[in-house]
VOGU-3710 file (C-alpha; in Angstrom, 3 decimals, decimal comma):
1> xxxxxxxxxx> 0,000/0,000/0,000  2,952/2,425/0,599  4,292/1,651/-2,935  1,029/2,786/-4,174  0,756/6,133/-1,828  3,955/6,829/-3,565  3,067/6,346/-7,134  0,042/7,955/-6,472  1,753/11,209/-5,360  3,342/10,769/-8,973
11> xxxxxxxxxx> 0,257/10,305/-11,018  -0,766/13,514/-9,566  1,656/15,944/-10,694  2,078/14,069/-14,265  -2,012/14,364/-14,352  -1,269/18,226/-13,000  0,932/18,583/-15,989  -1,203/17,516/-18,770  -4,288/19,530/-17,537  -1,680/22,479/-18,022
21> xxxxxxxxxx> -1,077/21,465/-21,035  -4,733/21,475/-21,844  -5,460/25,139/-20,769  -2,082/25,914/-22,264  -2,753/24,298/-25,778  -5,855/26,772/-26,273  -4,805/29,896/-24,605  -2,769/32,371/-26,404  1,240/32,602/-26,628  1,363/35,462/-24,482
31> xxxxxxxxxx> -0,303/34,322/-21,683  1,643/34,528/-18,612  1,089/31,594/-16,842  1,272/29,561/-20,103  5,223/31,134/-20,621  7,042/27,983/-19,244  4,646/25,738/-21,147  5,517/27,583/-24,479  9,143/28,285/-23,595  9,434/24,195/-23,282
41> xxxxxxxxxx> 7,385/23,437/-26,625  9,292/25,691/-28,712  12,798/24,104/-27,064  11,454/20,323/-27,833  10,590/21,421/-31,680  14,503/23,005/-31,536  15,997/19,650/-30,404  13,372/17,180/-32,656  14,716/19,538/-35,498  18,180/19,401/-34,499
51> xxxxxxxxxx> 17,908/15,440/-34,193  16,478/15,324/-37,498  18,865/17,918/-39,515  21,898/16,452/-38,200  22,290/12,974/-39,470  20,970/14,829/-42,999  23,715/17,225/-42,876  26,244/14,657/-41,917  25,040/12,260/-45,113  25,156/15,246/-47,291
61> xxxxxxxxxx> 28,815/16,077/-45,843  29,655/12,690/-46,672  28,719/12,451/-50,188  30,374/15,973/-50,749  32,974/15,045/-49,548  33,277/11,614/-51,431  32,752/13,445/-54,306  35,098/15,802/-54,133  37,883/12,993/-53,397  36,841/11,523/-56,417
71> xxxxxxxxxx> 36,808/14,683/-58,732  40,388/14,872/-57,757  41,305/11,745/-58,551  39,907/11,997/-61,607  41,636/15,615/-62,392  44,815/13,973/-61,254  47,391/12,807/-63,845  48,233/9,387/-63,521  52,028/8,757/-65,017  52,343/5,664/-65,590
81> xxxxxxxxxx> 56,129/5,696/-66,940  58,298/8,131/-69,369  58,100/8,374/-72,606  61,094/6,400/-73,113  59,881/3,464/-71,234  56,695/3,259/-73,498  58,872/3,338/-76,732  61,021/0,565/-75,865  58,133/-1,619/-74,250  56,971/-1,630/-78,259
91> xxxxxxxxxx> 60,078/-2,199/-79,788  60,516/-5,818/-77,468  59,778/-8,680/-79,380  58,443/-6,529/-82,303  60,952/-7,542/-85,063  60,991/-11,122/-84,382  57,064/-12,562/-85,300  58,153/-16,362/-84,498  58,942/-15,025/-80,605  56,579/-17,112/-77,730
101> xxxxxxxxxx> 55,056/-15,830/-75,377  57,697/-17,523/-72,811  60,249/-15,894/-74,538  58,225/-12,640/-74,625  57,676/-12,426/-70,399  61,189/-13,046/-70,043  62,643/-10,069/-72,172  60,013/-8,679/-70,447  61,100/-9,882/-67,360  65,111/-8,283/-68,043
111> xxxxxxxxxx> 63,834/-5,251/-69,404  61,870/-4,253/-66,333  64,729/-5,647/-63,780  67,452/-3,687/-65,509  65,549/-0,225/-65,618  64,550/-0,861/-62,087  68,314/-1,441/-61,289  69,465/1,763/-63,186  66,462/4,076/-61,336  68,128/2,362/-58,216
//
């Protein structure tokens, strides 16, 4: 029975409350003893808004932002090696037709070694 008493001293002010809110909900703004009620509304719709605009701001950041990583690496030039390189990569194995393709990785293979060695 004392658990109830308790709870029951509870129920009263949360019943208290929505009857304020009651007369509050059909008086006017400017109603003086309606201020707090009002003040509290208008601080609730803040924070719903906030809790809603954030997490659309921060996708909208995020796609932004992916898109502007991607713009650069799209803008960027990509070297892939010197001029040099490319002309000799075609002249390997051009002037023999009968070469394999065995034979062909392993020029390849010395080419690439050797100008490693020499950047080295």
């Amino acid at each position: 029975m004392k658990a109830i008493e308790i709870l029951q001293q509870y129920w009263d002010v949360v019943n208290q409350f929505f009857v304020h809110a009651q007369y509050c909900a059909v008086k006017d703004v400017r109603t003086p003893e309606c201020h707090d009620f009002w003040t509290a509304v208008m601080y609730t719709c803040f924070g719903v808004a906030a809790l809603l605009a954030i997490p659309t701001v921060a996708a909208v950041v995020k796609e932004r932002l992916a898109l502007y990583r991607s713009r650069q690496t799209l803008d960027s030039p990509t070297v892939i090696a010197d001029e040099i390189s490319i002309e000799k990569a075609k002249t390997i194995g051009a002037a023999d037709p009968d070469i394999t393709h065995e034979e062909y990785a392993t020029m390849i293979r010395e080419y690439t070694s050797s100008h490693s060695a020499a950047r080295v």
